[in-house]
N, C-alpha and C positions, 0 to 999 in steps of 0.2 A: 230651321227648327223654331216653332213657336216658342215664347217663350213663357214661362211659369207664372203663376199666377202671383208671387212674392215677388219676383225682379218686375212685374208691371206695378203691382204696389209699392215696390221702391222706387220705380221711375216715376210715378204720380207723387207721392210723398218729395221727392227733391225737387222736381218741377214746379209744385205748390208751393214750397218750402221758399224757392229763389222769388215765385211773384208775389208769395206775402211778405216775406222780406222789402221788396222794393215798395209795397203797398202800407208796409208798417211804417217803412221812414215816412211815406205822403203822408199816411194819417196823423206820426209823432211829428212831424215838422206843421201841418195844417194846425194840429190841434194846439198848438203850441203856440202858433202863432194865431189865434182867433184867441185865447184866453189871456196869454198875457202881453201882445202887441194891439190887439183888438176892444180889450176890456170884454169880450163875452163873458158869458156863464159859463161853468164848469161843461154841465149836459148838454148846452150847444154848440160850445166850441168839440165837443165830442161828436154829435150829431152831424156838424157840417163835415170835419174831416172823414167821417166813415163815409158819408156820401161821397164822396170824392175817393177816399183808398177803395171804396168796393166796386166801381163805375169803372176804375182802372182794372181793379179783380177778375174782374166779368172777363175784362178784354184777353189778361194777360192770361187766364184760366181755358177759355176758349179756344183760342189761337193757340195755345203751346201745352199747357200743364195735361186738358184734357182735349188734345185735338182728334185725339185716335180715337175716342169714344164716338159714338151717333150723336147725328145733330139733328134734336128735335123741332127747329126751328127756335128764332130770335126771340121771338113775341113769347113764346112759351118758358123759353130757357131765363131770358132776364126777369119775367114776372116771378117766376118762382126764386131767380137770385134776389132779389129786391125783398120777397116775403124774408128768406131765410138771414140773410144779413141785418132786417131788421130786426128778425129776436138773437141774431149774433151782437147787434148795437145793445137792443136791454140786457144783454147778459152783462156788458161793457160797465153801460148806466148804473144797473142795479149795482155792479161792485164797486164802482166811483161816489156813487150817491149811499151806498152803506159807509163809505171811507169819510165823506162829507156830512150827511147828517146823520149818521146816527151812532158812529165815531168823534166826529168833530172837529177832523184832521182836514186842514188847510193848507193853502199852499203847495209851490210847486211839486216838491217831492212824495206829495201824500196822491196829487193830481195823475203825475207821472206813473207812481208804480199800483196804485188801483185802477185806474182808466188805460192806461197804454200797456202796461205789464201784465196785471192779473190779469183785468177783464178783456184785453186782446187775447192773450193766450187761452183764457177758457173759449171766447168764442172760435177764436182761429179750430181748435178742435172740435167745434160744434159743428161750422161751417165745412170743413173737408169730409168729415162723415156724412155731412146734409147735400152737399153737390154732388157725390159723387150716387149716392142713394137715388136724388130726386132732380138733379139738374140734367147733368153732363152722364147719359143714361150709355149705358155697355149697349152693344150692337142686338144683342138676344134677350133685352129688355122686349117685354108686352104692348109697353107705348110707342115702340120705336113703328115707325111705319113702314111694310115694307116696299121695294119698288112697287113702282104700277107692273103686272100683268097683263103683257101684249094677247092680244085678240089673238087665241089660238083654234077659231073658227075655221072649217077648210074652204077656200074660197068655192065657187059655184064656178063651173066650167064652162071656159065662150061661148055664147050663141046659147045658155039655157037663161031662162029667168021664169 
């Protein structure tokens, strides 16, 4: 029995749920350690960790979260994750860098819950409604390709040409 279209959006929402989780610790452990073991900047130590949790995203989203979906191919699939993750990063930015300048709040804990907290969780919901839309495409998606169509010509009979 196929199954509903709520228990597949359950099982995608958990699925995603477990590789952003592991993707959240890479980026709160990266980031963490690029701004205060590293001396970076707030915005690049943010910048390099999200390269890094979403490079792992891609992997963990593909192979498991949305593997049952069609695969539009590689080249197609990460350009589009790479576009979307980067206005999942500004979404990040912008509430780190409101938290920093235009607030004024400094330090770890202001770091922490604007950049890792807020702005991961707005984007984290930005980016599951944006992959599932325009990445990691359902089978009766328009863009999906479908097989090739074998030569259904009748052949010519021996000895005619």
């Amino acid at each position: 029995m196929p199954r509903s279209r709520i228990q597949v959006l359950i099982h995608e929402v958990g699925k995603f749920g477990i590789v952003g989780a592991i993707c959240y610790a890479i980026d709160f452990a990266v980031s963490n350690l690029c701004h205060t073991l590293l001396g970076m900047g707030p915005l690049s130590a943010k910048t390099v960790s999200t390269v890094i949790a979403a490079t792992c995203a891609y992997i963990g989203n593909r192979q498991w979260s949305f593997s049952h979906r069609a695969r539009t191919g590689v080249r197609r699939e990460y350009s589009l994750f790479v576009v979307l993750n980067a206005i999942g990063l500004a979404i990040a930015l912008a509430c780190l860098g409101f938290a920093r300048y235009v607030l004024g709040l400094e330090g770890v804990v202001a770091f922490n819950l604007f950049g890792n907290v807020l702005g991961t969780g707005l984007g984290t919901i930005f980016r599951f409604w944006a992959y599932k839309k325009y990445v990691f495409l359902h089978p009766d998606h328009p863009k999906v390709a479908a097989p090739p169509v074998k030569d259904q010509r009748i052949p010519e009979p021996a000895g005619q040409a």
